[in-house]
N, C-alpha and C positions, 0 to 999 in steps of 0.2 A: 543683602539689602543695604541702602544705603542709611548710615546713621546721622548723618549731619545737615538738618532743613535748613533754608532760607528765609528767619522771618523778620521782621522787623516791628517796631515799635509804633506803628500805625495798625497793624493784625491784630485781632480781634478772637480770644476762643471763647465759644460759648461752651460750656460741658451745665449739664441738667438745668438749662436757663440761667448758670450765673455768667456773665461772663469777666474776662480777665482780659490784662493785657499782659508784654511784652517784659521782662523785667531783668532777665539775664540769658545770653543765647552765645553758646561754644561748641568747641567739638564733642565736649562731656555730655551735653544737652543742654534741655530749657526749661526755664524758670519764668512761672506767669505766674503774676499778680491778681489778685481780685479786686474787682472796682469798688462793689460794694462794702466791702471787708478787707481794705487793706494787709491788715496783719498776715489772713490767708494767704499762704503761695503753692502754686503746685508744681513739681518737676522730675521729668521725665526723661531718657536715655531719647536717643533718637528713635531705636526699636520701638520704644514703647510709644512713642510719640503714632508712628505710623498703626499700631495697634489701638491706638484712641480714637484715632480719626474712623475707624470703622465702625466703634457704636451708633446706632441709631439717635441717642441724645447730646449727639456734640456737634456744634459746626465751626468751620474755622473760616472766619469773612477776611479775606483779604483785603490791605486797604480800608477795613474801617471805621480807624479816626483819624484818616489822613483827611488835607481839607478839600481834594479834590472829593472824597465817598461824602463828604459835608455838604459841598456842594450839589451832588447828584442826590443825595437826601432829601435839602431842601427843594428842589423839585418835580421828584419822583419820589415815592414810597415802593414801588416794585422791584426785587431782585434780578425775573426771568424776562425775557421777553417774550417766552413761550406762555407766561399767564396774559398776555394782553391779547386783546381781539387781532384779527389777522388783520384788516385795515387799518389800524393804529401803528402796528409792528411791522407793516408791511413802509406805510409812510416814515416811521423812525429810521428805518429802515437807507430808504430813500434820500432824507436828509442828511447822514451821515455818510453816503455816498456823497452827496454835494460837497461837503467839507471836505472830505480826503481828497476830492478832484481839487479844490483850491489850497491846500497845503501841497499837496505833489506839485502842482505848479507853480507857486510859492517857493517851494525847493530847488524848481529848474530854473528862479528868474527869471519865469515868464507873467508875473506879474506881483506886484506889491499890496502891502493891505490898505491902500487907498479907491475910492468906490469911483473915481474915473478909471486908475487901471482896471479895477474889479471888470467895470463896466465893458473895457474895450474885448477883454477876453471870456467875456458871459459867455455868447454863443460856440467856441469850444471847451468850454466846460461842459455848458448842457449836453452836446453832441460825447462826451466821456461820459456823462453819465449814464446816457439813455443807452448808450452801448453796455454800459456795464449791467444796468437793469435790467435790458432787451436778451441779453446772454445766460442771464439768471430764469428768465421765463419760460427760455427755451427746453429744460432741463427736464427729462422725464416724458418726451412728443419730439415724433419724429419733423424734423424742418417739412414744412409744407406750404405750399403758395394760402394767404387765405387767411393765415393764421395773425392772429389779431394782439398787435402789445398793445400793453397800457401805459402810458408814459405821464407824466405831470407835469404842469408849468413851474420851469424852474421859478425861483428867486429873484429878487432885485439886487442890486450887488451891496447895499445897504444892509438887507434880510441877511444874504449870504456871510457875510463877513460877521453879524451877531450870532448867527449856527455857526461859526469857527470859532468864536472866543469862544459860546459854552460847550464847544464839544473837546476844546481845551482844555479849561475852566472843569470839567465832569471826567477826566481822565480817558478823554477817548471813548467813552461807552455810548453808546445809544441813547442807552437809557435818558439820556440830559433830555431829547427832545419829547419825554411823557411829561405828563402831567399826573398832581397826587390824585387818589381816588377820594379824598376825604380830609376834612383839613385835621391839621395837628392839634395835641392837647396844648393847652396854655404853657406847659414846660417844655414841650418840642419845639413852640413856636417860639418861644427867651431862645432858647438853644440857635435852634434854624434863623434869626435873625441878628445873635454874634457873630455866626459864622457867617452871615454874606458881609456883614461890617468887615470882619475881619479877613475874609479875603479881597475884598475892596483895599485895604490899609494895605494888606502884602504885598497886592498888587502892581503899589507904588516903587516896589523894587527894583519892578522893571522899567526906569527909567536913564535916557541916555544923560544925565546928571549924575548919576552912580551914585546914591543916598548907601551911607552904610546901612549897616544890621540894626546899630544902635539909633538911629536916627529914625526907622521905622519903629521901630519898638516904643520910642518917647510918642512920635505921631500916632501910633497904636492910639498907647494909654490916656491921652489927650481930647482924641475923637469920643471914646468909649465914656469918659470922664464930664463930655460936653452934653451925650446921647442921655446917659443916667442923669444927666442936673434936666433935662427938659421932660423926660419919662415923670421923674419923681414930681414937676408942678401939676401933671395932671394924672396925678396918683398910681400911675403904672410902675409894676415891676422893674427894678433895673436887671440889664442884661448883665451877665455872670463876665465879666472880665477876664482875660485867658491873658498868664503868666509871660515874661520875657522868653522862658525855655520853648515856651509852646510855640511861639512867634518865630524863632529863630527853628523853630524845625520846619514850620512851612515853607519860611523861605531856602531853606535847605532841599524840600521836597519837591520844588519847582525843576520845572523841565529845565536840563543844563543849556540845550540848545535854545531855548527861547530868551535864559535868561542873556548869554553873549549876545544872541543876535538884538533882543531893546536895550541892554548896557551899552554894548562896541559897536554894533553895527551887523546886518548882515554876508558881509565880507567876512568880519573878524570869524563871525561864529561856524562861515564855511572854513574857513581854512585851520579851524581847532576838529568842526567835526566832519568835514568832508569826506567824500565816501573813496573807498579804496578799492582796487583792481579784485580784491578778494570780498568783496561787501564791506556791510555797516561791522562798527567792529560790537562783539561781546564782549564781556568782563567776566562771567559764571553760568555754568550751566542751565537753559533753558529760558534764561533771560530773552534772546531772541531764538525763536524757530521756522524754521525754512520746511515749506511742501510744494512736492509735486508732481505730476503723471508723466510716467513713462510704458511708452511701449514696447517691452522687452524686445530684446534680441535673439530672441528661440521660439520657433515654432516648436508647441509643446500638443500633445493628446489632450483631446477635451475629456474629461470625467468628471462625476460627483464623487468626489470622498473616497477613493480608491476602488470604484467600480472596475477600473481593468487591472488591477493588482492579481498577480496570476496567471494573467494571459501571455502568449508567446508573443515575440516581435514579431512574427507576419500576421500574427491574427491581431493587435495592437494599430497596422497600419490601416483597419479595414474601419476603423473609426473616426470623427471630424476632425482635420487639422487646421490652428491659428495659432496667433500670437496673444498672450494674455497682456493686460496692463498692471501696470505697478503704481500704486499709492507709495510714497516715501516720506517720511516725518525725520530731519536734520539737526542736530543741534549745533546751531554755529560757535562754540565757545570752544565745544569739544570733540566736534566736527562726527560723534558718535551717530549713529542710527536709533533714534525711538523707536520706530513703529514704523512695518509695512503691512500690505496688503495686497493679493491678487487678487485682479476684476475681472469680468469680462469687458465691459466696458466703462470710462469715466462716469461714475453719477455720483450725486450729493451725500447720498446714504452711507455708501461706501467710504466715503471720504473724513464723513461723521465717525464710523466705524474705526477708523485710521487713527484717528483723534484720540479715541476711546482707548488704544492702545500706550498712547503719551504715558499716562495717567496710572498705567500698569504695573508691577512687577511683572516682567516675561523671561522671568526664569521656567515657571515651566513649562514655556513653548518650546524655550532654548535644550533642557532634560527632555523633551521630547522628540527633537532631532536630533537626539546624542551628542550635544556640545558638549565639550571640556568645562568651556567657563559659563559663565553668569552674565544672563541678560537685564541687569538690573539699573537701567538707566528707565527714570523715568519721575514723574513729578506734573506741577503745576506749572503754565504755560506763560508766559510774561507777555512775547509780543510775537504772532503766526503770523507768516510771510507769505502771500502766494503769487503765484498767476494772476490771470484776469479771464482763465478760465470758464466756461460756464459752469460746473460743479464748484468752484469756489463763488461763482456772483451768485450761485443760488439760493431764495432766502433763509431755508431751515439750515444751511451750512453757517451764514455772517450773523444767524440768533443763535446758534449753537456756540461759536466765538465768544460773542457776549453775555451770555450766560455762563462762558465757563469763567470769567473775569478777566480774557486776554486782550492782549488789543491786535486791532485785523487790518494788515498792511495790503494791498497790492497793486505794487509797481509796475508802472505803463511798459507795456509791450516793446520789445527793443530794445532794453536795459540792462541785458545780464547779467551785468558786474551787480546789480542790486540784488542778485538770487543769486551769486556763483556758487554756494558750497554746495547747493542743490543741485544745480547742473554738473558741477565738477565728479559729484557721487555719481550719477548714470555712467560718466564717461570712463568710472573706474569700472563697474556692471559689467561695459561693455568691454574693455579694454583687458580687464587678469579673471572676469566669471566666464564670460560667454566663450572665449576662446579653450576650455575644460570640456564644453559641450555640447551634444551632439543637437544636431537640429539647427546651427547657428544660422542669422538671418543677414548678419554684418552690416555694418552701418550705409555704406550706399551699392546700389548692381553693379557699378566696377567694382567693387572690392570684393565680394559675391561672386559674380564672373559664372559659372555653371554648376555651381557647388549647389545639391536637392535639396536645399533646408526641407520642404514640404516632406517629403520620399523616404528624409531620414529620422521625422520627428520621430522621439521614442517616451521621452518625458513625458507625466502624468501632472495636474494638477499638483497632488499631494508630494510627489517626489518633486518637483519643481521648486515649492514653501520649505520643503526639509532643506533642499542645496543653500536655497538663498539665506536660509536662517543660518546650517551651519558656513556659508561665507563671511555673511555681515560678523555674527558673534567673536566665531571660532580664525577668523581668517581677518578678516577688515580693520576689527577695532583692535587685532593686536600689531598692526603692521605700522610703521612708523611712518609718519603725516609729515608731508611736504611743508602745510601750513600749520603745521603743531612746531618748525622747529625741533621735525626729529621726532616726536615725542608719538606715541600711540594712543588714538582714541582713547581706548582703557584708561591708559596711565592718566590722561588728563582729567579726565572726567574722576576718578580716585584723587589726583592731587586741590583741583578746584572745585571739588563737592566737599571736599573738609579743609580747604581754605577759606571757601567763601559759602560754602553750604548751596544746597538745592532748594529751587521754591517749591510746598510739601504741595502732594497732590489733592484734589477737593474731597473734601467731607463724603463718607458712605451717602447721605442720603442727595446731596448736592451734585454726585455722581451720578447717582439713580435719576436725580429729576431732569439732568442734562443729558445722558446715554440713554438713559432707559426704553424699552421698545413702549410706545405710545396707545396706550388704552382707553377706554372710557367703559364702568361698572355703576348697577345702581347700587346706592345707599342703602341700607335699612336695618333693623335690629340686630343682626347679625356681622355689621357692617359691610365689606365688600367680597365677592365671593372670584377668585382666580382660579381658574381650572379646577375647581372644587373644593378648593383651599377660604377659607373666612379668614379675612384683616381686621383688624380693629384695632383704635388707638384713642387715645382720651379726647384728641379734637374732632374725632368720628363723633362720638358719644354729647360731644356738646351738641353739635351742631345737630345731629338728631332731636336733641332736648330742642332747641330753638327752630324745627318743624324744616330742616332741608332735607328734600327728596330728590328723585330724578336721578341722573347719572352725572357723574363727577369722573375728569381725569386722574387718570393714575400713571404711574411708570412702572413697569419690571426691569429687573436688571436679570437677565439670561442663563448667568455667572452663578445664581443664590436666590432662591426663593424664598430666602427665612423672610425679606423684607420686599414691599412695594413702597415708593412714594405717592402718595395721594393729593392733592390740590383742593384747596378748600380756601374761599375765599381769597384768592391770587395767590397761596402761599403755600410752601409744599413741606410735608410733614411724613414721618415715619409709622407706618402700619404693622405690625405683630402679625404674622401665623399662628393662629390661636393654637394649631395642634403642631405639639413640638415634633408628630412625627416627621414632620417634611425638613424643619431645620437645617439643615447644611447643604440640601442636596441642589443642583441646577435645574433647568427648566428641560433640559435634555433629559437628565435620571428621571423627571418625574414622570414627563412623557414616554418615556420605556416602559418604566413600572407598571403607569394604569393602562397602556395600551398592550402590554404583557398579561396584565390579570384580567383587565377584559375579556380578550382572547379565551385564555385558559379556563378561567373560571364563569363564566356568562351564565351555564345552565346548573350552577351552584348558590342555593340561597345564602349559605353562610361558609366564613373563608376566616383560615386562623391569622392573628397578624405575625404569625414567627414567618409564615408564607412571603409577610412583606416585607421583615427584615432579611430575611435568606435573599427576596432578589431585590433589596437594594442594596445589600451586600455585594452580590454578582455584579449588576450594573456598575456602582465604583470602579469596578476591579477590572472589567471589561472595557476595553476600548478608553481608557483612559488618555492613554500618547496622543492617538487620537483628538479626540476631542479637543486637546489644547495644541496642535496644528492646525484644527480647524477654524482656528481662530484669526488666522491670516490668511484663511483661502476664502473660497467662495460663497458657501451656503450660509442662508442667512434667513432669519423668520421674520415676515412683517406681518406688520396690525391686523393686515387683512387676514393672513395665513394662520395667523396664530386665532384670530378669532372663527373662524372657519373650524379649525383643527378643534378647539375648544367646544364648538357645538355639537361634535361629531362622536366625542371621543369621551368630553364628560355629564353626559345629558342625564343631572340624579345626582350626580355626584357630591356629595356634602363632606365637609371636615368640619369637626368643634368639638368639644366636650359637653358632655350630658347633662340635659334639662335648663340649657341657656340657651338666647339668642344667637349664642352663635351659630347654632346648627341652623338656622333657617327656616324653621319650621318649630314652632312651639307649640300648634294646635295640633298634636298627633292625634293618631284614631287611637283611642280609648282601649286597653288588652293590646294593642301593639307593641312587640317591645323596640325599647328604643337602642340603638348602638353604642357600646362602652365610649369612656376617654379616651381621645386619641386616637380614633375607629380613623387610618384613614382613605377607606371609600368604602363611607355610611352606612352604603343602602345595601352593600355585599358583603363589609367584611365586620366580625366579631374577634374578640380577645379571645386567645387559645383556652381551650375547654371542653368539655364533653358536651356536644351535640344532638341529644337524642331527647328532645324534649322540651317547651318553654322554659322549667322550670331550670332547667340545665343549663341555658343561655342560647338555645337554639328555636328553632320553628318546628312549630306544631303541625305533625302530618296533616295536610286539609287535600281536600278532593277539588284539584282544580277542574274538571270535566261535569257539574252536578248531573242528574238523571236528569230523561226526559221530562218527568212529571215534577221535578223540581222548578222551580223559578229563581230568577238572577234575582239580589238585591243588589243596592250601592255598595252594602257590607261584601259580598263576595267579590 
């Protein structure tokens, strides 16, 4: 595991609502201060750091008290964009498309930030953006004549050029183009109206006069000084003044290339950062990140999850052959492998998935196809690079981006050198993997020539994930890098994660509300009810007190069910498994268990729960490798599957402890008895014990058939 984060002095940890800042950070670990309670500090090994971020009551905001998160503060209040209505998020959406088109060409000096140039190249901008939107739409529907985009009237080049400074101005994020949902209290609002002063004042840095440091800092204190003498004649509050140190870190915080290109010029600032035959450069891991699909070069056997595991090679040939696709996630600093995935084909989901493995330890995928070493590359994303792919324009892929807090590149078609480490990886794929095995497909029919890729496919799904894992691991990242200078994956990523440390990966619940598979559950005294499992959490509970009903989103995370995220009021919060029997286990274990006891036990009114630790014992211990291969192949549950599967499989099913809300039912029928703590499935199973009798903890023999001459009640 890696011990040494990437934070900085702008990072923000919240642990049980207080939060702290930044206050000492080495390879020993780190030391945060409390805002509230200076004196306080808390600090942490690196391990323990990643063991903190998994509690349910800690989050760690990246970015902010920088004045770009200032900015997007003052005006937006929403984190996700996945809380915003889908035509809001969809037009954000949009807008931030317009900007990246006018920076990218901006970049190729095809035009400047004056609104006659703007003007003369509007019309291909628009014609890039409506492409990039039109290939987002397409996503998920076969191309068909008929089919109808939606497109929007661009911008005046006026309008466009003010969405560039704020999407500047707000560090890239979306978010800049929302609006608050509610205004601020009187101390947000002192707050949020220093900070646009004062990024007004910083601003003036960027000037081709070149004003020093010191020079803005007296102009600072002078404005602020002029603002308070006219507040205070008509009684207002003065704004909170912010220190020379703070001054001099914003402007320290500013983009390096914006700030050469309004000090020198844009000449100057190409030729300090001008892009090279091998891309943009890094400085430390994950800073910048490269993705993108590829069509492998082996024809492999289609299966699920080792359905032909066992089978001979001629009864293996009698099933479908193709070529799978490959999701690859690059780290340009240290030209390592994050994260891949096999598809059947590119889509958005899949891609998200991919993501989700950034974020990961995957060591034990890496133990799971018997690697030597450690797959432990992984963390928070700074800037993701792609295509112009349709799975990248798509829009739950570029709100996935943004909510995870990265910023989302992608460079015009015909560019390569702007993606080379990604393209250079396939070429190595195909170049020292594919030539090992069998099925190969070669890069074009002359090189191919009569060789039966089809004839001689022999590779499975699951044995395809095992080779390529142990390549990348066991074979790739220890082989010595052209553009490391010699140096191997590995090595770099160990010598610049404890030089310059890793940025840490997002908060457990922060994780869940960006991964998580997408649900929607009703509310109610028990709070929300997941495949038979009751959450609840104290902002359940209020918001219940103040009369919200209906259904409310939530997340699962696939990985752990102790926790869902839930959404309440645009903001996402941590939920409890009220019965701790489920705690550690995944959405797989649980689904075996009660689709195992089902099964078995249906025409049993009472079932001991040693029954359910015995096979969740088994489950763990079964199929384990498994499962964590699976995690880069193909099978995958969606919303739809999952809630399907949920109405099929838990229809009754309750979890909670006895004589609360949680169980879901408080009006029971009167002499019924009710299921111990921790029962978990309610309605079948009891606590181990003698059975022969109410009084025993079991049911009372009743005559389910009554006589003829009998009559039904509601009671029978």
């Amino acid at each position: 595991m890696t011990g040494h984060f990437r934070v900085s002095g702008t990072d923000c940890l919240e642990v049980a609502g207080a939060k702290h800042r930044l206050l000492q950070s080495d390879r020993s670990g780190l030391i945060w201060n409390r805002l509230d309670n200076p004196s306080m500090c808390l600090s942490f090994t690196g391990d323990e750091f990643m063991q903190l971020l998994s509690r349910p009551d800690v989050r760690l905001k990246r970015g902010e008290f920088s004045d770009k998160s200032a900015f997007r503060r003052n005006r937006c209040d929403l984190e996700y964009l996945q809380s915003v209505a889908p035509e809001k998020r969809a037009k954000a959406l949009w807008q931030t498309a317009c900007a990246c088109a006018f920076l990218e060409a901006e970049s190729r000096v095809e035009t400047t930030r004056s609104e006659k140039a703007v003007q003369r190249i509007l019309p291909v901008l628009e014609e890039r953006v409506n492409l990039i939107e039109e290939s987002g739409q397409d996503v998920g529907r076969s191309k068909r004549a008929g089919h109808v985009f939606k497109r929007r009237r661009f911008p005046s080049a006026r309008w466009l050029l003010q969405w560039v400074r704020m999407y500047e101005a707000g560090g890239h994020s979306p978010l800049v183009f929302l609006r608050k949902r509610r205004p601020d209290t009187s101390v947000n609002k002192l707050i949020g109206e220093a900070e646009s002063i004062l990024a007004e004042c910083v601003a003036k840095y960027l000037d081709r006069n070149e004003p020093t440091q010191e020079q803005i800092i007296e102009d600072t204190g002078e404005r602020f000084a002029e603002i308070n003498a006219g507040r205070a004649e008509v009684g207002k509050l003065a704004l909170p003044v912010r220190s020379a140190s703070t001054i001099r870190r914003r402007i320290k915080a500013l983009d390096p290339f914006e700030v050469v290109a309004q000090r020198k010029g844009i000449d100057a600032a190409r030729r300090k950062f001008g892009f090279y035959e091998d891309g943009l450069k890094a400085d430390y891991p994950l800073q910048r990140v490269e993705m993108d699909e590829w069509q492998i070069d082996i024809c492999s056997l289609f299966d699920e999850s080792g359905a032909l595991e066992g089978l001979s090679v001629e009864e293996r040939t009698k099933f479908e052959v193709g070529r799978r696709w490959l999701y690859v996630v690059l780290d340009c600093a240290t030209r390592c492998v994050l994260a891949f995935r096999i598809v059947a084909t590119p889509n958005a989901d899949d891609a998200i998935r991919t993501l989700k493995l950034v974020t990961e330890d995957k060591t034990p995928i890496a133990e799971a196809a018997g690697c030597e070493s450690r797959w432990e590359q992984f963390g928070g994303i700074g800037i993701l690079v792609t295509d112009q792919g349709s799975a990248f324009a798509a829009e739950k892929f570029r709100m996935t981006v943004a909510d995870l807090g990265a910023t989302y590149e992608a460079p015009p078609a015909g560019v390569p050198k702007l993606r080379a480490r990604i393209e250079r990886i396939f070429r190595t794929f195909g170049q020292r993997l594919a030539p090992m095995l069998i099925g190969r497909t070669f890069g074009n029919p002359v090189e191919r020539g009569d060789y039966p890729s089809e004839r001689w496919a022999a590779l499975t799904d699951g044995e395809l994930a095992q080779i390529l894992t142990l390549f990348i691991v066991d074979i790739y990242h220890n082989t010595p890098h052209a553009g490391l200078q010699g140096e191997t994956p590995a090595n770099a990523w160990k010598r610049l994660s404890s030089e310059q440390g890793v940025t840490p990966p997002p908060d457990a619940n922060h994780h869940r509300a960006v991964f998580g598979i997408p649900l929607s559950r009703k509310i109610g005294r028990h709070g929300i009810r997941f495949f038979g499992i009751n959450y609840t959490c104290p902002q359940m509970q209020d918001a219940l007190l103040r009369g919200a009903s209906g259904n409310i989103p939530i997340r699962v995370d696939p990985e752990d069910i102790t926790y869902v995220s839930v959404c309440l009021g645009h903001e996402w919060f941590t939920a409890e498994a009220v019965s701790r029997s489920v705690w550690g286990l995944s959405l797989d274990e649980w689904r075996t268990i009660v689709r195992d006891l089902r099964t078995r036990f249906k025409d049993e009114a009472i079932l001991s729960e040693k029954v359910i630790r015995a096979a969740r014992k088994k489950i763990r211990a079964i199929d384990a490798r498994a499962r964590q291969l699976r995690r880069i192949q193909l099978p995958h549950l969606t919303s739809e599957q999952l809630d399907r599967e949920e109405r099929q499989l838990c229809l009754g099913l309750k979890v909670g402890p006895d004589g609360s809300a949680a169980t879901g039912d408080l009006e029971w029928p009167k002499g019924r008895k009710r299921p111990d703590p921790d029962d978990l499935l309610g309605d079948v199973i009891t606590p181990d014990g003698p059975t022969s009798g109410p009084d025993a903890g079991g049911i009372a023999d009743v005559d389910l058939f009554p006589g003829e001459n009998e009559e039904w009640t509601f009671d029978d």
